[in-house]
N, CA, C and O of each residue as an XYZ file, in Angstrom:
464
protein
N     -26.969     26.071     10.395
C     -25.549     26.263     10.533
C     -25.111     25.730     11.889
O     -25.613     26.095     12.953
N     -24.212     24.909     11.775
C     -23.561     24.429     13.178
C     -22.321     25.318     13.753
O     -21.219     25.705     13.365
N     -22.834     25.377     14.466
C     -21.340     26.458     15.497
C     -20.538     25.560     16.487
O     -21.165     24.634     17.002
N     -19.126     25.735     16.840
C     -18.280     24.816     17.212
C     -17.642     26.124     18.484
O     -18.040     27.274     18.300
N     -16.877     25.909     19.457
C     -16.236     26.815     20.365
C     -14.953     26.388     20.038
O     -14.737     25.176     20.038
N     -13.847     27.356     19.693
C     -12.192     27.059     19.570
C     -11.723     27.836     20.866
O     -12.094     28.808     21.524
N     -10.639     26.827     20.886
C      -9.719     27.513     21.888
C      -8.326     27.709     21.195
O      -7.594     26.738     21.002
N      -7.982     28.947     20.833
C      -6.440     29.429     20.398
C      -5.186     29.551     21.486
O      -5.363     30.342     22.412
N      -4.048     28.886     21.436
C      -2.925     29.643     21.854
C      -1.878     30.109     20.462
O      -1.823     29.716     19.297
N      -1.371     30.793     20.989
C      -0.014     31.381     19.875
C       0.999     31.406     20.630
O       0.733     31.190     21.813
N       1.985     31.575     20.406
C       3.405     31.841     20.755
C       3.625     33.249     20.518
O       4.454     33.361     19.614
N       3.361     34.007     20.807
C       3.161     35.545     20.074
C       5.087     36.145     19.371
O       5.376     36.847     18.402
N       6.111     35.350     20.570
C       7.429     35.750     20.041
C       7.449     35.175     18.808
O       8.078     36.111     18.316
N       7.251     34.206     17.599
C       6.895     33.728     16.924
C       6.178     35.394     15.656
O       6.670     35.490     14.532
N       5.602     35.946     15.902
C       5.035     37.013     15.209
C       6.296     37.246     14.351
O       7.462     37.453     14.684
N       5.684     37.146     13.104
C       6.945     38.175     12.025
C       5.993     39.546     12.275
O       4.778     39.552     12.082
N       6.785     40.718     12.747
C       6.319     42.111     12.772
C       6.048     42.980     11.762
O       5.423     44.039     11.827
N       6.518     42.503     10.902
C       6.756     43.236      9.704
C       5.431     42.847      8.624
O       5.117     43.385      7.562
N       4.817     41.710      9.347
C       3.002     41.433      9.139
C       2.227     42.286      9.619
O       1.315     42.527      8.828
N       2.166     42.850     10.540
C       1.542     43.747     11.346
C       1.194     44.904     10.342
O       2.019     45.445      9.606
N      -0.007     45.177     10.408
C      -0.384     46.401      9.790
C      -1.825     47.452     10.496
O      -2.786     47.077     11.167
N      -1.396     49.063      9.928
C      -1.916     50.004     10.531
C      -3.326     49.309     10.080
O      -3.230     48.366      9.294
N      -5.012     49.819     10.645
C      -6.027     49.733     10.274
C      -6.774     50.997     10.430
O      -6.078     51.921     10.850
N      -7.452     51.148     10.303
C      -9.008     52.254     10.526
C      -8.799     52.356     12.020
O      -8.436     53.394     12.573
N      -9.066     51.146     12.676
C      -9.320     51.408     14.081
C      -8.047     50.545     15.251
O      -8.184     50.351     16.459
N      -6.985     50.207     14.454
C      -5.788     49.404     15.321
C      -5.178     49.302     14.126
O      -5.337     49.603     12.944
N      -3.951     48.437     15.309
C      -2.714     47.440     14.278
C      -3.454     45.718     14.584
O      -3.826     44.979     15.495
N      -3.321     45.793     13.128
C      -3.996     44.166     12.971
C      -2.539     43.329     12.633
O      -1.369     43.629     12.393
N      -3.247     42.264     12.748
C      -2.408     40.653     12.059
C      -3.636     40.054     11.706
O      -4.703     39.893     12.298
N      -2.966     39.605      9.956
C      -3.862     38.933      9.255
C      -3.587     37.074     10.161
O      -2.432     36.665     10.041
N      -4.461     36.224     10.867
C      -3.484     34.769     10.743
C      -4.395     34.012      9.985
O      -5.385     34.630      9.593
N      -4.297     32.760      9.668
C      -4.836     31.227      8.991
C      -4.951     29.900     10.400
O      -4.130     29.513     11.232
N      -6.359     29.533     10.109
C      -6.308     28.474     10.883
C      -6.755     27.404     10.123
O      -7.474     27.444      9.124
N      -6.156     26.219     10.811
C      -6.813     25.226     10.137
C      -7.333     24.069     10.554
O      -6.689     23.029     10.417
N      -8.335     24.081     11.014
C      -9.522     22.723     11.735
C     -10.038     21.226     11.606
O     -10.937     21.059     10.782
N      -9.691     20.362     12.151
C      -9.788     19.193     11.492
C     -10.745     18.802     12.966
O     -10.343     18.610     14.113
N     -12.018     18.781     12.456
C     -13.775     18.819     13.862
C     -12.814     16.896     14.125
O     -12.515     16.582     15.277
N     -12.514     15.988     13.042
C     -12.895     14.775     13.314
C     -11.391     14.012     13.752
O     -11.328     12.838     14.116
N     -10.074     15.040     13.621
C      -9.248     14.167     14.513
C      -8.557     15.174     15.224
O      -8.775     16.363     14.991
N      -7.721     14.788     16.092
C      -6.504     15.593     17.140
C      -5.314     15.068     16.820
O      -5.178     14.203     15.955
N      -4.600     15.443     17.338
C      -3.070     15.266     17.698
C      -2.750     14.814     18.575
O      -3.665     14.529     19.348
N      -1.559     14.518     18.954
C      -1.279     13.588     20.163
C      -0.857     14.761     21.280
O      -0.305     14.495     22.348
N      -1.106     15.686     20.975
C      -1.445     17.196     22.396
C      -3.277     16.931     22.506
O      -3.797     17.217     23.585
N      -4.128     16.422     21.430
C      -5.514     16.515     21.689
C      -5.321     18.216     20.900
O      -5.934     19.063     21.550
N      -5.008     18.460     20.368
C      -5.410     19.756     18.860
C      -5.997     19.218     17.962
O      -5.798     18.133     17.417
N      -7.052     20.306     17.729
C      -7.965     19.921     16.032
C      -7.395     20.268     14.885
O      -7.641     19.824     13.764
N      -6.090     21.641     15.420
C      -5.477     22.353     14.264
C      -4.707     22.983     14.795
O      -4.396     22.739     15.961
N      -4.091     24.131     13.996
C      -2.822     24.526     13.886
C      -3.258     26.144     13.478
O      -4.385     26.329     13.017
N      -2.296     27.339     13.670
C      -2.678     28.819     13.314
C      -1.330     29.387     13.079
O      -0.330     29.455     13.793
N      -1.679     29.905     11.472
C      -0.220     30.308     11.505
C      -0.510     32.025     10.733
O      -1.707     32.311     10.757
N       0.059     32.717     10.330
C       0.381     34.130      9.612
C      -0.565     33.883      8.445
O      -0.934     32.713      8.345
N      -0.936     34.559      7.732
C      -1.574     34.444      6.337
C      -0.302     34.485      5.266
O       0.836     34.828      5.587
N      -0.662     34.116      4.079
C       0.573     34.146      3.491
C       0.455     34.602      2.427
O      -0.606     34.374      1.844
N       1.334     35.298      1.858
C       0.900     36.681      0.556
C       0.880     35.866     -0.431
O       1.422     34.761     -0.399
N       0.145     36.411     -1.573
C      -0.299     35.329     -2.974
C       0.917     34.920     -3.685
O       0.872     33.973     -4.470
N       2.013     35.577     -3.460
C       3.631     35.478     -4.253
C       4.463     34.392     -3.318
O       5.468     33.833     -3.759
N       3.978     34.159     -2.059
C       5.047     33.287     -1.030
C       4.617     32.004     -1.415
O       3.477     31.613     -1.668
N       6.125     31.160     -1.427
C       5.842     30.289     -1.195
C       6.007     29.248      0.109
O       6.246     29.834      1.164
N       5.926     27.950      0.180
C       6.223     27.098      1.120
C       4.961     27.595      2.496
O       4.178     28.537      2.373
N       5.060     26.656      3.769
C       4.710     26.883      4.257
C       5.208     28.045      5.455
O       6.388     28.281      5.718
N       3.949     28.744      6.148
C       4.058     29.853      6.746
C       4.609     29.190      8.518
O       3.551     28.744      8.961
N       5.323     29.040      9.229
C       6.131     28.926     10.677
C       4.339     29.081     11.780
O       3.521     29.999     11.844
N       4.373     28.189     12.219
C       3.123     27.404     12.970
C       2.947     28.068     14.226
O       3.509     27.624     15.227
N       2.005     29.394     14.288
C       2.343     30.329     15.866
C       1.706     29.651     16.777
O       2.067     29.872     17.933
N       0.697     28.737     16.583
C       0.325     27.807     18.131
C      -0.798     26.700     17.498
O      -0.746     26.061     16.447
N      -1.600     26.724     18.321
C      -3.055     25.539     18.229
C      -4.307     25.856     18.511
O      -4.742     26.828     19.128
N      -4.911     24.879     17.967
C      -6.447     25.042     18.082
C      -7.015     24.036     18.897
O      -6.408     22.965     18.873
N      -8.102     24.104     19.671
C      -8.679     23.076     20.132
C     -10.176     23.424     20.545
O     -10.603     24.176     21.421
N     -10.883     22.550     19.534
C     -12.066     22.737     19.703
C     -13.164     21.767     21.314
O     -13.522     20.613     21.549
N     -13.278     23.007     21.944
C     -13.867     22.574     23.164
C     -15.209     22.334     22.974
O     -15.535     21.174     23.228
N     -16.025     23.015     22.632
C     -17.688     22.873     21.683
C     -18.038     22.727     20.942
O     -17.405     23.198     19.998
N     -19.238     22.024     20.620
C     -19.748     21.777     19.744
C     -21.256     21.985     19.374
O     -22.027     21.887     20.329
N     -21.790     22.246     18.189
C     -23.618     22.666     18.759
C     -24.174     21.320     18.929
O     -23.935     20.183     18.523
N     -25.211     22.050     19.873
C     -25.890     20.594     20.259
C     -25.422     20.269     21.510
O     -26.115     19.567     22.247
N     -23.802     20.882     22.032
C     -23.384     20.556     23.435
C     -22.732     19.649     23.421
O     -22.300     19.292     24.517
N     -22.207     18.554     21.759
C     -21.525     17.991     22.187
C     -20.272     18.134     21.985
O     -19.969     18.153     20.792
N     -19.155     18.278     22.952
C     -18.097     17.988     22.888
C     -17.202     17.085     22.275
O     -17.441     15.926     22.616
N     -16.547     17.166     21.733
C     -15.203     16.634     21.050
C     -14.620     15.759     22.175
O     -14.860     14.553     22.133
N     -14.046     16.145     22.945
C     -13.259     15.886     23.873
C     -13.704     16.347     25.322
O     -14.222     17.431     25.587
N     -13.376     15.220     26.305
C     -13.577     15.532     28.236
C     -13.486     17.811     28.222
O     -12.521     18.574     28.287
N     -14.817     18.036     28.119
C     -14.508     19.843     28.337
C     -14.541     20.252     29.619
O     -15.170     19.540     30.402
N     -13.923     21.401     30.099
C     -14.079     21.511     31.625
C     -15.510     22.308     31.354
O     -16.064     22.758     30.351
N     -15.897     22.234     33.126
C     -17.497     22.705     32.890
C     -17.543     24.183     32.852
O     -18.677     24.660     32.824
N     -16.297     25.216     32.844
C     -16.607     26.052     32.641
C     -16.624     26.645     30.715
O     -16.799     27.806     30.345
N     -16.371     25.351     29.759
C     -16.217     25.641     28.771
C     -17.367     25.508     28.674
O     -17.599     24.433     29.226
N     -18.645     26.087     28.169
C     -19.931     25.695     27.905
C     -20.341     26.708     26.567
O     -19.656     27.497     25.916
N     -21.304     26.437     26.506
C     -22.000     26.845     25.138
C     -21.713     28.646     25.145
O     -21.284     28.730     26.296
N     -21.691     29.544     24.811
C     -21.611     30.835     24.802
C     -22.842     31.380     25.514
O     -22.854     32.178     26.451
N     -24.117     30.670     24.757
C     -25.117     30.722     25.347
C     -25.600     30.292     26.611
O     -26.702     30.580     27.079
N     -24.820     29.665     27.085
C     -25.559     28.345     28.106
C     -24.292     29.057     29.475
O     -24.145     28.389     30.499
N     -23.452     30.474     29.292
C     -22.328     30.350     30.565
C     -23.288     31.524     31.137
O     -23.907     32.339     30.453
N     -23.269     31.409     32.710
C     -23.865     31.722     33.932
C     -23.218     33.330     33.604
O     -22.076     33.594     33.227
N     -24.243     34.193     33.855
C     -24.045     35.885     33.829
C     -23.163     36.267     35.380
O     -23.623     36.429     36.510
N     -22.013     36.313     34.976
C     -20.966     36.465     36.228
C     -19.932     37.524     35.386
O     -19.735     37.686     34.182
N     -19.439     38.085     36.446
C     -17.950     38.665     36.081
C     -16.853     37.952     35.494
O     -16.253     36.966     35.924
N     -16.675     38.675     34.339
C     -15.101     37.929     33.423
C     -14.105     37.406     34.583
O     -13.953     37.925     35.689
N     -13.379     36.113     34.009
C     -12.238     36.021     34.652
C     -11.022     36.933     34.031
O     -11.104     37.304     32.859
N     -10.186     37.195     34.632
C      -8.860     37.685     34.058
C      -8.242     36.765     33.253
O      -7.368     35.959     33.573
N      -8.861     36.978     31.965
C      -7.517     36.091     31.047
C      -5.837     36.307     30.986
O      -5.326     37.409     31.188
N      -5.121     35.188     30.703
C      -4.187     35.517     31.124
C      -3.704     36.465     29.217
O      -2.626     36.365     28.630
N      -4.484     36.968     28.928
C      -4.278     37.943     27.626
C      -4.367     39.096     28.196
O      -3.908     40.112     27.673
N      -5.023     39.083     29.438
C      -5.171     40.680     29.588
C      -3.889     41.592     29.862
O      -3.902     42.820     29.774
N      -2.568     40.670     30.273
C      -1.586     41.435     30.688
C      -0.791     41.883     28.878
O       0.006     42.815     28.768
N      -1.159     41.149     27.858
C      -0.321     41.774     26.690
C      -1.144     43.103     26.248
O      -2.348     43.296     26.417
N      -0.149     44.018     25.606
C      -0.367     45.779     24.988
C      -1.576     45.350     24.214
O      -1.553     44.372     23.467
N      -2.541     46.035     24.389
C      -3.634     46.629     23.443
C      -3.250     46.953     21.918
O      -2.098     47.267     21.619
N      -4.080     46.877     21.156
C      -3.972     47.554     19.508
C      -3.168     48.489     19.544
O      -2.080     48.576     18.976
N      -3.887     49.500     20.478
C      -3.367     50.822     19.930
C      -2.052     51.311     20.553
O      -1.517     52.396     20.325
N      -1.447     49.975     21.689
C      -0.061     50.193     22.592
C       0.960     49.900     21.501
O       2.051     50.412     21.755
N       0.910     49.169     20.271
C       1.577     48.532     18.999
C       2.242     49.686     18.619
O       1.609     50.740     18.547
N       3.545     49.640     18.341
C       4.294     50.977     18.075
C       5.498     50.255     16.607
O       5.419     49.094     16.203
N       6.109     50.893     16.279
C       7.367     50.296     14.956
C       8.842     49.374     16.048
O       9.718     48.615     15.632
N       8.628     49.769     17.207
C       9.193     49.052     18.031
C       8.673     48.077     18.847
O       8.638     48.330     20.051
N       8.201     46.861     18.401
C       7.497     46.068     19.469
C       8.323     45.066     20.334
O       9.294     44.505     19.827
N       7.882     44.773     21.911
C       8.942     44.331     22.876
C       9.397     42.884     22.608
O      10.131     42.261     23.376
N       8.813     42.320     21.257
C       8.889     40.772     21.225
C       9.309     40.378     19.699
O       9.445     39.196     19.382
């Protein structure tokens, strides 16, 4: 099995809320991605991530951000990767950086009023 590293952004204001659902252990969102390993876009994206879409909807589902595949197995890259994108396996045992995700609400901060 070959394993690949993605990199996601979303637009999170973009969220229909009314997707959002209670779970066992949080509030989830179902989304869909979709990967293309052998071309990009003219941003350099492999793909696109959008909402899942119920078996009755039609048309397409409103595009919450991109994909971009930074790894690849074997180490090779797709595209120029910075050197801190490396294999999962292969990154130096150091302290997390602060993603810039860490400042949005947690699962369980998700309320029937959300700020976005």
């Amino acid at each position: 099995m070959k394993k690949i590293g993605l990199e996601v952004q979303i637009d999170v204001s973009k969220i229909d809320k009314a997707r959002l659902y209670k779970g066992a252990k949080g509030n989830y969102l179902t989304l869909t991605t979709f990967v293309n390993l052998d071309e990009k876009d003219q941003y350099e994206n492999n793909g696109f991530i959008t909402q899942k879409k119920n078996k009755d909807e039609q048309g397409n589902m409103p595009i919450l951000g991109n994909v971009k595949v930074f790894w690849k197995d074997g180490g090779q890259a797709p595209q120029q990767a910075d050197p801190q994108q490396q294999a999962p396996q292969q990154m130096p045992q150091q302290a997390p950086q602060q993603s810039p995700m860490a400042n949005l609400p947690k699962a369980d901060d998700f309320s029937d009023d959300i700020p976005f």
